[in-house]
C-alpha positions in Angstrom: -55.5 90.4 38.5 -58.3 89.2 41.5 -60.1 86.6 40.8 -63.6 86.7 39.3 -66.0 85.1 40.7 -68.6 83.5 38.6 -72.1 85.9 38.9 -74.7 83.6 37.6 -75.5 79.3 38.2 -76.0 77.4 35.4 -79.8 77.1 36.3 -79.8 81.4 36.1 -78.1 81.9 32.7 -80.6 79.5 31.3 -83.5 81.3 32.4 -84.7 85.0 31.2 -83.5 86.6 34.1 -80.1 86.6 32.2 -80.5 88.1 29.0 -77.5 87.8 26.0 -76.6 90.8 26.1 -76.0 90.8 30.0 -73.4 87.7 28.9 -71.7 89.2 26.2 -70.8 92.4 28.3 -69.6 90.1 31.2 -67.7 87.7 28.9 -65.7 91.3 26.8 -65.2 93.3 30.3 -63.4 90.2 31.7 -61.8 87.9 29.1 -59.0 87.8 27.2 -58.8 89.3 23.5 -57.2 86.0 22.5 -60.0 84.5 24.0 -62.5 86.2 22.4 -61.1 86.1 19.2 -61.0 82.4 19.3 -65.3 82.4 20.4 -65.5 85.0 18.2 -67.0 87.5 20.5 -65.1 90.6 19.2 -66.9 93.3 17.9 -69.5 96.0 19.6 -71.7 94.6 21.7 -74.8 94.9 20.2 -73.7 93.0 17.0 -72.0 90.1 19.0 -75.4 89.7 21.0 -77.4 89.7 17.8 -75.5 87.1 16.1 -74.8 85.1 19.0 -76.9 82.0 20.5 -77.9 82.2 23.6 -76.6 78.3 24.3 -73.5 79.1 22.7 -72.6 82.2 25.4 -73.2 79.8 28.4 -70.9 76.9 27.1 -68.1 80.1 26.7 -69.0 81.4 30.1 -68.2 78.2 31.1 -65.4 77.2 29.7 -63.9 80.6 30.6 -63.8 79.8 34.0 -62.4 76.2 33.2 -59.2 77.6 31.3 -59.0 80.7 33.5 -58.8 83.0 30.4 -59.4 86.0 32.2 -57.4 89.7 31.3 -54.4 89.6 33.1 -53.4 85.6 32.9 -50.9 83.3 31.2 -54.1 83.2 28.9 -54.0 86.6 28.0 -51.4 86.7 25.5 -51.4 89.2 23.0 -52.7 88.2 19.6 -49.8 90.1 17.4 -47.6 88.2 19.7 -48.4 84.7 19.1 -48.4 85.8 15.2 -44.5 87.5 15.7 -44.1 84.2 17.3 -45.2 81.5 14.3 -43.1 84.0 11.7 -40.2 83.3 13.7 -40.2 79.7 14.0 -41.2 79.7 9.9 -38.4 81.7 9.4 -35.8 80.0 11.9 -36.8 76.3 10.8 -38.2 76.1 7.3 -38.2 71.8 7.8 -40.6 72.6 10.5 -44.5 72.6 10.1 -46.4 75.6 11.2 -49.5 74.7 12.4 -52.7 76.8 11.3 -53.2 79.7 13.7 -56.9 81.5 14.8 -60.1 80.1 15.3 -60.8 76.6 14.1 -63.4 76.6 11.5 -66.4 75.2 13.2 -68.3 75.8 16.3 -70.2 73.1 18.3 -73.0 73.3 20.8 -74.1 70.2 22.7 -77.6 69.6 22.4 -77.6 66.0 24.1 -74.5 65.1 26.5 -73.0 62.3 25.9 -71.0 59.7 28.6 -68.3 62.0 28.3 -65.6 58.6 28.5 -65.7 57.3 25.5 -64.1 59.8 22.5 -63.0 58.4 19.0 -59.8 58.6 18.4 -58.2 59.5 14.7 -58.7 56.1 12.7 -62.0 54.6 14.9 -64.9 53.9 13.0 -67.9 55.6 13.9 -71.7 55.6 13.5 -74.0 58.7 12.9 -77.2 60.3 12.8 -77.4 63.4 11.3 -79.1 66.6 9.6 -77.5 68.9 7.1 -78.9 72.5 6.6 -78.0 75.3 5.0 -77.5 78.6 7.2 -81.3 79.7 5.8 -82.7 76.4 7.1 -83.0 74.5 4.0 -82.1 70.4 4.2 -79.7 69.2 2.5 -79.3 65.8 3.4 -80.3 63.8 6.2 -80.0 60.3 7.8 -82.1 59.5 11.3 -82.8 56.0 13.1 -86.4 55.6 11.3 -89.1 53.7 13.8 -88.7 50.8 15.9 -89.8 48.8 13.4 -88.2 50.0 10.3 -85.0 50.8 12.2 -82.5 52.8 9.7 -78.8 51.8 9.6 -76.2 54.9 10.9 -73.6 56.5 8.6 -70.3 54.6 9.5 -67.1 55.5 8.6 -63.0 55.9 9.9 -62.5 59.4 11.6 -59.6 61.5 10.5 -59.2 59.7 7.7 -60.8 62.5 5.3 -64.0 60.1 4.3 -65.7 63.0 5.0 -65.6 67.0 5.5 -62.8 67.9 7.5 -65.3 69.9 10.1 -67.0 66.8 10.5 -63.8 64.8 11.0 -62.3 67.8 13.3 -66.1 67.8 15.4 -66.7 64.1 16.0 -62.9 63.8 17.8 -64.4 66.2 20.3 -67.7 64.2 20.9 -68.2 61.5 23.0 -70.9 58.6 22.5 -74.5 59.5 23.1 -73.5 63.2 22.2 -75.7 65.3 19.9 -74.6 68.2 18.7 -75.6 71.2 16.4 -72.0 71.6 14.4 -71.7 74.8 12.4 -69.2 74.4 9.9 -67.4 77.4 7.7 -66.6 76.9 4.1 -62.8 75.9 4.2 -63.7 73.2 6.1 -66.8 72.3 4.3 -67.1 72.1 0.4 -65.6 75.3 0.2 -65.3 77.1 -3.5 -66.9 74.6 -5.5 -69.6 73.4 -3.0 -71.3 70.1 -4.0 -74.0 71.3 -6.4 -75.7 67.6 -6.7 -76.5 68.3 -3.3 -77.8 71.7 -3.7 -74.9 72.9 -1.8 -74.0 76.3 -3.0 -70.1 77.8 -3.4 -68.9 78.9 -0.1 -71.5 77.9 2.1 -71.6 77.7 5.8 -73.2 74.5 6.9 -75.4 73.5 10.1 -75.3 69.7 11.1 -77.0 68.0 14.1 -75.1 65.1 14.5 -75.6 62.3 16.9 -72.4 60.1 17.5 -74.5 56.3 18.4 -71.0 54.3 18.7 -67.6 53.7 18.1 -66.2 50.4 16.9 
């Protein structure tokens, strides 16, 4: 395949000149399925452009470039392949541990970049801001830094060590300090079945965080 050459700057797609739609189409002409299936940017274009964020589309144009998973590369692998693939080794190797296949069960959009150096590894304890909602706006919980003088102490606690919801866990490995983020979490990976009704969280409810990741001891 030739190579693509990127058609919009960063400073174009953010402005109005570049609709969604306009992204979408560009992002199903020349990606891969497996690609899009892990974005989750199948389906017809007008129902990927209504559902999508218009933040979100630019990160994946982005990173679609970074990983060169354009139709036609090492990327573009085809999906019932992979799948034939994982039976295999499940069959061939029972001992060994099949890892979960498709997309992961949250999506993250950067809202404040962090210093992109320092990222918590599994075990670090780490300090948070945050805001839960659920997907119809309503707050669940929330915990922010207060004023200056009635400063408010940050949610601490050991990443990957399941202290909290796995998304959260799975999120904050990918965030560096100084990062805020709007995390979007799916129900597996939330409270899932049972949700947490003292919290007013419903059964199988997607969740919205804005976390902000202030250190890492």
């Amino acid at each position: 395949m030739a190579t693509v050459e990127r058609k919009w700057s960063d400073e174009v797609l953010a402005s109005d000149t570049v609709s969604k739609k306009d992204v979408v189409q560009f992002l199903q002409e020349n990606a891969a399925p497996k690609f899009l299936q892990e974005q989750k940017l199948q389906g017809s274009l007008k129902n990927v452009t209504k559902t999508s964020k218009k933040d979100h589309l630019i990160i994946v144009y982005n990173e679609l470039f970074e990983k060169n998973a354009f139709k036609g590369t090492d990327y573009d692998i085809p999906v019932e392949q992979v799948c034939h693939a994982v039976k295999q080794i499940a069959v061939s190797d029972k001992s060994q541990e099949v890892k979960e296949v498709g997309p992961p069960k949250f999506k993250k959009i950067v809202l404040k970049k962090g210093d992109k150096q320092n990222f918590p590894k599994k075990g670090d304890k780490v300090s948070c801001y945050y805001v839960g909602k659920l997907t119809d706006g309503t707050v669940f919980d929330s915990l922010q830094p207060g004023s200056k003088k009635k400063r408010i102490q940050a949610l601490s606690f050991n990443v990957g060590k399941n202290h909290v919801i796995r998304g959260w866990d799975e999120a904050l490995l990918t965030m560096s300090v100084g990062e805020k983020a709007e995390i979007t979490i799916e129900p597996e990976w939330g409270y899932g079945k049972a949700g947490k009704p003292e919290a007013k969280i419903p059964p199988n409810a997607t969740l919205v965080f804005e976390v902000e990741l202030t250190r890492i001891d």
